[in-house]
C-alpha positions in Angstrom: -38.0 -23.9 -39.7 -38.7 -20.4 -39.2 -39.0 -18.6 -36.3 -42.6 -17.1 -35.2 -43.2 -13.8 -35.2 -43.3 -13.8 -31.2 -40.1 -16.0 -30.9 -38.3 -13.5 -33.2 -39.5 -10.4 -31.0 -38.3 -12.9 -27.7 -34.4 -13.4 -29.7 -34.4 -10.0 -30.8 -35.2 -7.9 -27.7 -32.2 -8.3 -25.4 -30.7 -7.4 -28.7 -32.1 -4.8 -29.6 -31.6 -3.0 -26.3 -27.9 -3.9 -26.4 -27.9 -2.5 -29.9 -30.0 0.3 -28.7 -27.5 1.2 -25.7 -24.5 1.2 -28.1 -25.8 3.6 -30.6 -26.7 6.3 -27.5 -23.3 6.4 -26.4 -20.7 9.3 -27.8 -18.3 8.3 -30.8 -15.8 11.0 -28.9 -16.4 9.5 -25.8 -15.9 6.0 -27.0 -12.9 6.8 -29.0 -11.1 8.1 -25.8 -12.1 5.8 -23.5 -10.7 2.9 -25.5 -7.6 4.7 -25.8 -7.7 4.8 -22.1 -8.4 1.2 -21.6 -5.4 0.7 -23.8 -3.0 2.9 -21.5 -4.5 1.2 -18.8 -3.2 -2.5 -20.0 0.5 -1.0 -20.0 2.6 -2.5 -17.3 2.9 -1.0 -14.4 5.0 -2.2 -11.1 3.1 -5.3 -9.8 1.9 -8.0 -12.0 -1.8 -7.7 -12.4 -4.5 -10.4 -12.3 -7.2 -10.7 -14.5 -9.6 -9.0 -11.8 -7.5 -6.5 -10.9 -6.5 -5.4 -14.8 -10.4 -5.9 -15.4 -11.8 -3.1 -12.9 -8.4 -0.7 -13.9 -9.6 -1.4 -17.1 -13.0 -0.6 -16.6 -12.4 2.4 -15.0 -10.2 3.8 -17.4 -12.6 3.3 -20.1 -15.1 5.3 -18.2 -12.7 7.7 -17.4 -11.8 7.8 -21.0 -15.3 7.7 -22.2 -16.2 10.9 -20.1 -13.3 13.1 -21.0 -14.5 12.7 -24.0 -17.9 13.2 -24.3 -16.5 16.6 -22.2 -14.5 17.1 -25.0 -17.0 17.0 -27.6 -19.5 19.2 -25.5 -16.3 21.8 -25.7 -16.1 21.7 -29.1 -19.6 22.0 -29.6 -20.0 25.0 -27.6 -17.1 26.6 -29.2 -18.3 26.2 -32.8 -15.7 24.1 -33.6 -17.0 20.2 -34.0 -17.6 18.4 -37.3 -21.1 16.8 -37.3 -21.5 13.4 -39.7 -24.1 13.5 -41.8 -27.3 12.6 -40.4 -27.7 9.1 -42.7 -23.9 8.1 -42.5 -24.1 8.6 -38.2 -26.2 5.4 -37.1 -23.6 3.2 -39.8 -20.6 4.8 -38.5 -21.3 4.0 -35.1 -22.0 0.3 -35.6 -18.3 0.1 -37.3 -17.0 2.3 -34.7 -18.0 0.0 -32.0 -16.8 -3.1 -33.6 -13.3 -1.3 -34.3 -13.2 0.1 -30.7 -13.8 -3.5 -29.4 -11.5 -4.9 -31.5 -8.5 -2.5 -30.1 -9.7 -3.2 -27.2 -9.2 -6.9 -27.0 -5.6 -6.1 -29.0 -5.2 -4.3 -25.9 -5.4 -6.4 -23.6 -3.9 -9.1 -25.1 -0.7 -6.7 -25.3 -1.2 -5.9 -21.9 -1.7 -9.5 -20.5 1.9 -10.5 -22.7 3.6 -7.3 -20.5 2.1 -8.9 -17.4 3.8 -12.3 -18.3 6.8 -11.4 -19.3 6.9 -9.2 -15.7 6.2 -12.6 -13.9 8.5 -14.0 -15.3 11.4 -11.3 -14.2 10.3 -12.2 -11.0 10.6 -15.5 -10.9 6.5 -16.5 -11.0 4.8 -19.0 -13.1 3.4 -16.7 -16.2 -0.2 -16.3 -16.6 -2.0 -17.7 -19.5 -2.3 -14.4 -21.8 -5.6 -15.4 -23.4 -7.6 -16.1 -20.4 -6.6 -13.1 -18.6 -7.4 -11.1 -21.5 -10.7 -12.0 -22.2 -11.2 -12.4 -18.3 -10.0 -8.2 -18.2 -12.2 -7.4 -20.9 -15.6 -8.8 -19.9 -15.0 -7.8 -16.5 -13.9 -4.1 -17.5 -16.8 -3.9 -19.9 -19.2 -4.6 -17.4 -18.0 -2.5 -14.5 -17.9 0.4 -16.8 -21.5 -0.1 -18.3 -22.5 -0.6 -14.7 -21.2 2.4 -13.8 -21.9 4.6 -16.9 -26.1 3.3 -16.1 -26.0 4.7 -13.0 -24.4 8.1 -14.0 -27.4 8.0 -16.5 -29.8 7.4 -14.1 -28.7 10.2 -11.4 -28.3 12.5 -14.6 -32.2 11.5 -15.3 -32.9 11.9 -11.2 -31.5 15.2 -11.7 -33.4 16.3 -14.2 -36.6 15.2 -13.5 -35.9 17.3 -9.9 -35.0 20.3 -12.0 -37.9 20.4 -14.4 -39.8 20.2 -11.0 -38.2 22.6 -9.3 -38.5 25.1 -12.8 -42.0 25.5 -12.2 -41.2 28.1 -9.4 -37.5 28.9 -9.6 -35.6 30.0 -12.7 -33.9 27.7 -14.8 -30.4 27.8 -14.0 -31.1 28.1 -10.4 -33.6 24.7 -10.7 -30.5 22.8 -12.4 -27.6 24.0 -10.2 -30.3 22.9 -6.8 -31.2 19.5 -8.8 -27.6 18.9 -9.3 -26.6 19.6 -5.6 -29.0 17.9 -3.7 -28.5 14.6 -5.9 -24.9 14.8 -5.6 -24.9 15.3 -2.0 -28.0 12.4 -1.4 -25.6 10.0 -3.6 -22.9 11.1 -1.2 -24.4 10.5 2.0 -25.7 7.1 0.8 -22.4 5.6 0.1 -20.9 7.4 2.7 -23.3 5.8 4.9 -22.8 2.2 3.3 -19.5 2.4 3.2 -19.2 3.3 7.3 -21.8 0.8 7.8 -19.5 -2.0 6.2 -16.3 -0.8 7.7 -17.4 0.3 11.3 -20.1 -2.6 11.3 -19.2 -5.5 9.6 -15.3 -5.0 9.4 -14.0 -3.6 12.8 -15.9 -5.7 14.9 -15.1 -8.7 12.9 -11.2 -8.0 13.2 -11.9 -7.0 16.8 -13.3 -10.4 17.6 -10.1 -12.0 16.0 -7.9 -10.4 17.9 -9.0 -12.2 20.9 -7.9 -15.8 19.0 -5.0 -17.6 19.9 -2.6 -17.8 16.2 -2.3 -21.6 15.6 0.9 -23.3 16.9 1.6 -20.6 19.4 2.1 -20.7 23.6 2.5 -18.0 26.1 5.9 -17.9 25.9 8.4 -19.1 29.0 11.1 -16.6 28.6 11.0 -13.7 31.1 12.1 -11.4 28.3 9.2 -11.5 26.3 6.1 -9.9 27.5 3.0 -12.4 28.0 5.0 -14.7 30.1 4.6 -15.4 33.5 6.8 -12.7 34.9 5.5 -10.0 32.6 2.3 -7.3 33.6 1.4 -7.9 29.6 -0.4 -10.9 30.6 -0.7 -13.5 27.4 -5.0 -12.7 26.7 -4.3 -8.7 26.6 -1.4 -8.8 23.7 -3.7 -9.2 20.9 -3.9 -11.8 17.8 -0.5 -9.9 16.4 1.3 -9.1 19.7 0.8 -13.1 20.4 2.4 -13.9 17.4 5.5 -11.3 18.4 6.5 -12.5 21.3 6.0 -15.9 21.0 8.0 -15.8 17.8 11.4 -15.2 16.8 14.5 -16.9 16.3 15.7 -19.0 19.4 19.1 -18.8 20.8 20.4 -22.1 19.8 19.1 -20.8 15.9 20.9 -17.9 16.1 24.2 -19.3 17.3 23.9 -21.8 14.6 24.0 -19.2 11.8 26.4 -16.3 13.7 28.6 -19.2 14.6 28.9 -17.2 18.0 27.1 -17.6 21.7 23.7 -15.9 21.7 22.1 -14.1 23.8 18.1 -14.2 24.2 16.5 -11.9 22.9 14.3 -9.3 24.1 10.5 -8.9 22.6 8.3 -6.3 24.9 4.9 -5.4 23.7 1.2 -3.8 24.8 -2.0 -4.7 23.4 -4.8 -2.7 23.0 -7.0 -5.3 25.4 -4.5 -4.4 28.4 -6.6 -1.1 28.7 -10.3 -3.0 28.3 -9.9 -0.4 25.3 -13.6 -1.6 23.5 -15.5 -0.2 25.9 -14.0 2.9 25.2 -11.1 5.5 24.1 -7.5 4.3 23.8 -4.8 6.1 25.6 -1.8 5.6 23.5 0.2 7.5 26.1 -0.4 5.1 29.0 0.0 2.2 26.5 3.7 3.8 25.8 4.3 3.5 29.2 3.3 0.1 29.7 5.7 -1.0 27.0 8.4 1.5 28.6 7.6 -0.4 31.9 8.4 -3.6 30.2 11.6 -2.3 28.9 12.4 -1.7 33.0 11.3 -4.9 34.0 13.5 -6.7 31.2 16.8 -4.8 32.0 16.3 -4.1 28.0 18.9 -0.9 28.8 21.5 -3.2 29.3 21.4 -4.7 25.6 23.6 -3.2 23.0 20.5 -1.9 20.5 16.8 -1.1 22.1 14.4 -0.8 18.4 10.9 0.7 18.8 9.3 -0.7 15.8 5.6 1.2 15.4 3.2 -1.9 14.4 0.8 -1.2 11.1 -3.2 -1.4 11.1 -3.8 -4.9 13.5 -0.2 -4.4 15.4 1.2 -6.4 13.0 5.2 -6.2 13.8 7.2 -7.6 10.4 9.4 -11.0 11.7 11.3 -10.7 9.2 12.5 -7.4 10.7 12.7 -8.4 14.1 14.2 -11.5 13.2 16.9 -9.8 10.8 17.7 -7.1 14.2 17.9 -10.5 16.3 20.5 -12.6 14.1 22.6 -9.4 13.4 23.0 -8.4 17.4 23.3 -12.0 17.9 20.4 -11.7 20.4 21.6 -8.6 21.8 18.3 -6.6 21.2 15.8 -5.6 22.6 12.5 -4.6 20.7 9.6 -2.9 21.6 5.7 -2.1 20.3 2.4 -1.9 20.5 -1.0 -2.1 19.0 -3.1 0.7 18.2 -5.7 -0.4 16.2 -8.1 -3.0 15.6 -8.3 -3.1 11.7 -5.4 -3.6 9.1 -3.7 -1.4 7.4 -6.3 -0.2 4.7 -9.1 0.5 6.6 -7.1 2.6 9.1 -5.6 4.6 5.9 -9.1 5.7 5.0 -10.4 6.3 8.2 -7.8 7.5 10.8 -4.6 8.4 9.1 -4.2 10.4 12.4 -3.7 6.9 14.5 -0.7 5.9 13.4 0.9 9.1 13.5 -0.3 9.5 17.4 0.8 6.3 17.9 4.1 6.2 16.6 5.4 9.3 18.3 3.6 8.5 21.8 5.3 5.3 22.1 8.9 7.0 20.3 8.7 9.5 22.7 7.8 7.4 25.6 10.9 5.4 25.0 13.5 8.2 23.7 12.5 9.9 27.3 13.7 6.9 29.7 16.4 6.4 27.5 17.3 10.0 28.0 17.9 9.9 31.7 20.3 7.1 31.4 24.0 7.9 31.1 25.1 9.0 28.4 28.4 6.8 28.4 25.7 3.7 28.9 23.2 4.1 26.6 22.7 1.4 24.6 21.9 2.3 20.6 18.0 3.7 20.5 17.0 2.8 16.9 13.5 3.1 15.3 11.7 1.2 12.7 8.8 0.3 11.0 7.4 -1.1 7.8 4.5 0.2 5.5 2.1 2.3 7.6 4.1 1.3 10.5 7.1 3.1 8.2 4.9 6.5 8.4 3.9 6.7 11.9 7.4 5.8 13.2 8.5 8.7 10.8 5.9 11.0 12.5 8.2 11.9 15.2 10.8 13.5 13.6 11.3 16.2 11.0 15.3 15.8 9.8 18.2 14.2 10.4 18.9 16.5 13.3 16.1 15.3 15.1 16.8 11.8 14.3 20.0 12.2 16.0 19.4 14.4 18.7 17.2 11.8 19.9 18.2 8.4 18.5 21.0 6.8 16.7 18.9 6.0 13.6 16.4 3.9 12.0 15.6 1.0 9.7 12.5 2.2 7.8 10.8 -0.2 4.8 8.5 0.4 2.5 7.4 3.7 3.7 4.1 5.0 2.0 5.0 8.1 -0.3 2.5 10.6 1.7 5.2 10.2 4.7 6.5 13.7 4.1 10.2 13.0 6.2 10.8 10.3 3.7 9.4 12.7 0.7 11.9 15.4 1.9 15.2 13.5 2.2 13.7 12.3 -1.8 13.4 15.9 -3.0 16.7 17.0 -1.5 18.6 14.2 -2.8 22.2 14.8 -4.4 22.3 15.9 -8.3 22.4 13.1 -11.0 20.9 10.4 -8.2 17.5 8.9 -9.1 14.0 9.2 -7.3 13.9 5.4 -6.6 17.7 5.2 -5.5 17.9 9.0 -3.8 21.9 9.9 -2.7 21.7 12.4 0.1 24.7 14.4 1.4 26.8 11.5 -0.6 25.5 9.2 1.8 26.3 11.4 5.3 23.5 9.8 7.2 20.9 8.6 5.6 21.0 5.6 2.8 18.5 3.9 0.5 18.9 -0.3 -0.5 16.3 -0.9 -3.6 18.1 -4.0 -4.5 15.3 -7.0 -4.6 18.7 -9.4 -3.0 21.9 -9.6 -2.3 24.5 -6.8 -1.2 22.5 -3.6 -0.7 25.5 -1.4 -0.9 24.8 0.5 2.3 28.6 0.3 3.2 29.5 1.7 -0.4 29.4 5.2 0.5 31.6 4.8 3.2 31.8 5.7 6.8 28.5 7.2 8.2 28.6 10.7 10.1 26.0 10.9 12.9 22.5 9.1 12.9 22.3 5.8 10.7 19.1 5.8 9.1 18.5 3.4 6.2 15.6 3.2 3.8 14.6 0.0 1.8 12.4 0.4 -0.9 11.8 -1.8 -4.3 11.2 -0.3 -7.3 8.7 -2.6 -7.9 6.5 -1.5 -4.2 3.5 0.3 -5.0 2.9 1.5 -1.5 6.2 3.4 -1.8 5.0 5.0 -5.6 1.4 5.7 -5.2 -0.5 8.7 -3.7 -3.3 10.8 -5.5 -1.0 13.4 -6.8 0.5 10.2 -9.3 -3.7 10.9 -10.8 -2.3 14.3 -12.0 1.5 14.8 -11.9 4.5 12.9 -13.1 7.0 11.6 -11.1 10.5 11.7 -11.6 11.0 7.9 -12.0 8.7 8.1 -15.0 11.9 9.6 -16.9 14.4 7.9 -15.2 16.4 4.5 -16.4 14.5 1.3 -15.3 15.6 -0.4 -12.0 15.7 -3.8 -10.9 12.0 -5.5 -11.0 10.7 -3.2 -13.3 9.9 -3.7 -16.9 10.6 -0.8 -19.2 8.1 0.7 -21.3 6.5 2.4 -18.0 4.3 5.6 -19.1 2.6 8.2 -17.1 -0.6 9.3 -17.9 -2.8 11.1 -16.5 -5.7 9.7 -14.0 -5.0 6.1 -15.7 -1.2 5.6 -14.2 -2.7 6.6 -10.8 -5.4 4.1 -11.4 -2.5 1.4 -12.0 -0.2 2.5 -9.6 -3.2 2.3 -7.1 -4.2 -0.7 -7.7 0.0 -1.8 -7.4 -0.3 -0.6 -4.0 -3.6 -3.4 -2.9 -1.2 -6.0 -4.5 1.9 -5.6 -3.5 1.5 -6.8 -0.2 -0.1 -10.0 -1.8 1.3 -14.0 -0.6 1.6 -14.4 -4.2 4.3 -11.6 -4.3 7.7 -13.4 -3.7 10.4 -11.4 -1.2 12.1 -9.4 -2.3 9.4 -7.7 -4.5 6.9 -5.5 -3.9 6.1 -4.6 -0.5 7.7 -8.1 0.5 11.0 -7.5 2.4 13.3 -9.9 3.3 16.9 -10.6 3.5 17.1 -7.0 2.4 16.7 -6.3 6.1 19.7 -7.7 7.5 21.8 -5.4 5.1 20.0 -2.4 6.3 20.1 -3.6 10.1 24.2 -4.2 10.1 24.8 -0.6 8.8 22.6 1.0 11.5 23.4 -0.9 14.1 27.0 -0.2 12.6 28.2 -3.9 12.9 29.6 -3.6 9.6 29.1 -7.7 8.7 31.5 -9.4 6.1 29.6 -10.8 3.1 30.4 -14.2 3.8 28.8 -13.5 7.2 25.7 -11.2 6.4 24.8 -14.0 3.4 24.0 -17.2 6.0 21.9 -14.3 8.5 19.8 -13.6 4.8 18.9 -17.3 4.3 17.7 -17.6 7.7 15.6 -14.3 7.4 13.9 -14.9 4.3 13.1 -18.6 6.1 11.2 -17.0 8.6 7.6 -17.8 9.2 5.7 -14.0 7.9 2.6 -14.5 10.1 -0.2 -12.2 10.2 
């Protein structure tokens, strides 16, 4: 039966237009941009889900697709490109685009075998290669013709504004003023939709959380912790996160039962944000500081062998696994101290207030390093610092080198430190000749010491004994919040060249804009549940390595590995 000529018109329209849309776009630009889509299916550090490799993906290909239409423009203008006969152009493109997609499909099918055979180097159930790839592709495809519609229609918006605006201006002038007022309109639009999501919808929400009570938690009944009854941190001003800090923990029946020795309780201090009836209003991290400094007083903390100021990340989030690692290798005799300065996680405060952090980390470091100052010096306990992830940075923020470090402090256990934190990037660049960016050897080890193993021994007593400050760094290879910043978008790293480590596949190649695409989007997932410790930016029993150097107990093997089942056992709320 055939088909009418109005059904034929109906069938063939959608068509048509698709057709239509594929013959407007650039060979050149095409041609690049699936070579870019291809780069972007490479492995990277994290394995990659089918969304996350499908919006890479689709970025790349626009990125690719407009570098080279730039490209061909160029050549244009400089006499140089070859134009195709006028009859053998609208042929060439139709088997251009059925090549293209067919490397690009080959692409991603390569790329989705990489990501399996990285899941399975970590341990993971493998992901089924054809679902992802086809999953990557239509997704990719879509965000990029999304995208590439809108570009067309600003370029139209700006046009239309500049043949308006050429009526009384000159030309040039009409197109530069076109150009710049759309640019600057498309600015303020998604700069305004994007604060009215974050500061609207997202900061309240997480502000309204942190008044919740975290299942299966109490006020605890320990007069070392704040929020019990004998603390000023009463238990409704600690926050969702600082709840879940003091209330948690190893007991000190657990950690006799893996030290094999009598325990002492440990000591959790902490001040929320709420303590200061801060939503109405300004924080003051410095009177925070000394509400945690207070609680230090209160809990005879100086007495204990090691005091660690741990600066939370985004909520005030403190990592268990940490505090729990401290705990088991001082066999209670700790006593650690935070506090919250922010109501949204980790991500949000990145784009919007690096500076918190920062503030924060050195108002409460300093707060601390200054009582422990006017104790004598023949009975000062050690004075440690720590942190994790943007927690890792701020706690950084209050020094500048090792001399500081130790003209203040004894050390610090620092993980998963985020590469724009630029004491960590300096102790990297002045590492030792002949060590390796991900596995940096400073001053052969003098004071400060890196563990990148993903388990096991971290080899922080290797180098032998320490001289001054004990500062230890753990970092995977794999951790993408340790590896990406925006210069990775235009410059290569080190690493890049050096011999694979650990969790990471070879085959790793840097290109330009598309690695920092990949590497970005290895930083969103690294922190994932589905990330198993010891990858990623999941730490675990790499903690108790790095807390027995610095707190220079120096534990056997057979008595560091029981204290590393224990810590990778522990609950990671939050």
């Amino acid at each position: 039966m055939s088909r009418t000529p109005a059904a034929r018109a109906w069938w063939a329209a959608p068509w048509g237009g698709l057709l239509r849309f594929g013959e407007s776009l650039s060979l050149a630009g095409l041609l690049v941009g699936v070579l870019a889509l291809a780069a972007s299916t490479q492995p990277s550090l994290v394995p990659r889900g089918w969304v996350f490799q499908g919006v890479i993906s689709g970025l790349s290909l626009l990125v690719g697709y407009v570098a080279g239409v730039l490209a061909r423009w160029l050549l244009r203008v400089l006499g140089l490109a070859r134009i195709l006969p006028v009859a053998w152009y609208r042929p060439a493109h139709r088997i251009a685009l059925g090549v293209l997609a067919v490397v690009a499909v080959v692409a991603l099918t390569a790329g989705a075998a990489a990501q399996r055979r990285l899941t399975l180097l970590w341990g993971l159930e493998p992901i089924p290669g054809g679902a992802h790839a086809l999953g990557a592709f239509l997704l990719g495809l879509a965000l990029a013709v999304l995208l590439l519609l809108a570009a067309r229609a600003l370029r139209a918006g700006a046009g239309a504004l500049g043949r308006l605006l050429g009526r009384w201006v000159p030309r040039p002038v009409s197109a530069v003023v076109s150009f710049v007022v759309v640019g600057a309109l498309v600015v303020t639009i998604v700069n305004g939709l994007f604060h009215e999501l974050v500061l609207g919808s997202i900061t309240p929400g997480f502000q309204a959380r942190d008044s919740d009570v975290p299942d299966g938690y109490a006020p605890p009944a320990a007069p070392e912790r704040s929020g019990s009854a004998a603390s000023a941190q009463t238990w409704d001003t600690l926050g969702y996160q600082g709840r879940i800090f003091v209330a948690g923990g190893p007991s000190t029946e657990e950690i006799t039962a893996v030290t094999g020795e009598a325990a002492m309780t440990p000591i959790r201090v902490y001040a929320g944000l709420a303590s200061q009836d801060a939503a109405g209003g300004d924080v003051d991290l410095d009177a925070l500081a000394a509400e945690v400094v207070a609680e230090l007083d209160r809990t005879n903390a100086w007495e204990r062998s090691v005091v660690v100021v741990t600066t939370a990340t985004g909520t005030g989030w403190v990592d268990p696994l940490s505090a729990a690692a401290v705990e088991y290798v001082t066999n209670g005799d700790v006593a650690t101290a935070s506090m919250q300065y922010s109501y949204n996680p980790s991500w949000v405060t990145l784009v919007l207030d690096l500076d918190r952090p920062r503030v924060a980390g050195q108002e409460l470091f300093d707060a601390v390093s200054e009582r422990w100052l006017e104790l004598p010096e023949d009975s000062r306990p050690l004075l440690l610092s720590s942190g994790v992830s943007l927690g890792s940075f701020g706690s950084q923020s209050s020094f500048t080198s090792e001399a500081s470090i130790a003209a203040r402090s004894d050390g610090a256990v620092w993980a998963g430190t985020p590469y724009f934190t630029q004491l960590w990037s300096r102790f990297t660049a002045d590492r030792d000749p002949g060590s390796v960016q991900k596995h940096p050897v400073l001053d052969a080890g003098a004071s400060v010491r890196w563990g990148t193993e993903s388990s096991g021994d971290q080899g922080f007593e290797d180098l032998g004994p320490a001289d001054g400050a004990r500062i230890a760094y753990l970092q995977h290879p794999s951790d993408g919040v340790v590896w990406w910043w925006l210069p990775t978008f235009w410059s290569k790293d080190d690493w890049f060249d050096e011999p694979r480590q650990g969790d990471v596949l070879d085959g790793i190649r840097w290109w330009p804009v598309i690695t920092g695409l990949q590497l970005m989007g290895d930083q969103f997932a690294a922190g994932s549940p589905t990330v198993p410790l010891g990858h990623g930016h999941n730490y675990g029993g790499e903690y108790v390595d790095a807390w027995s150097w610095a707190t220079g107990r120096s534990l056997s093997q057979e008595q560091l590995a029981p204290i590393r089942d224990a810590v990778d056992a522990t609950p990671r709320d939050g």
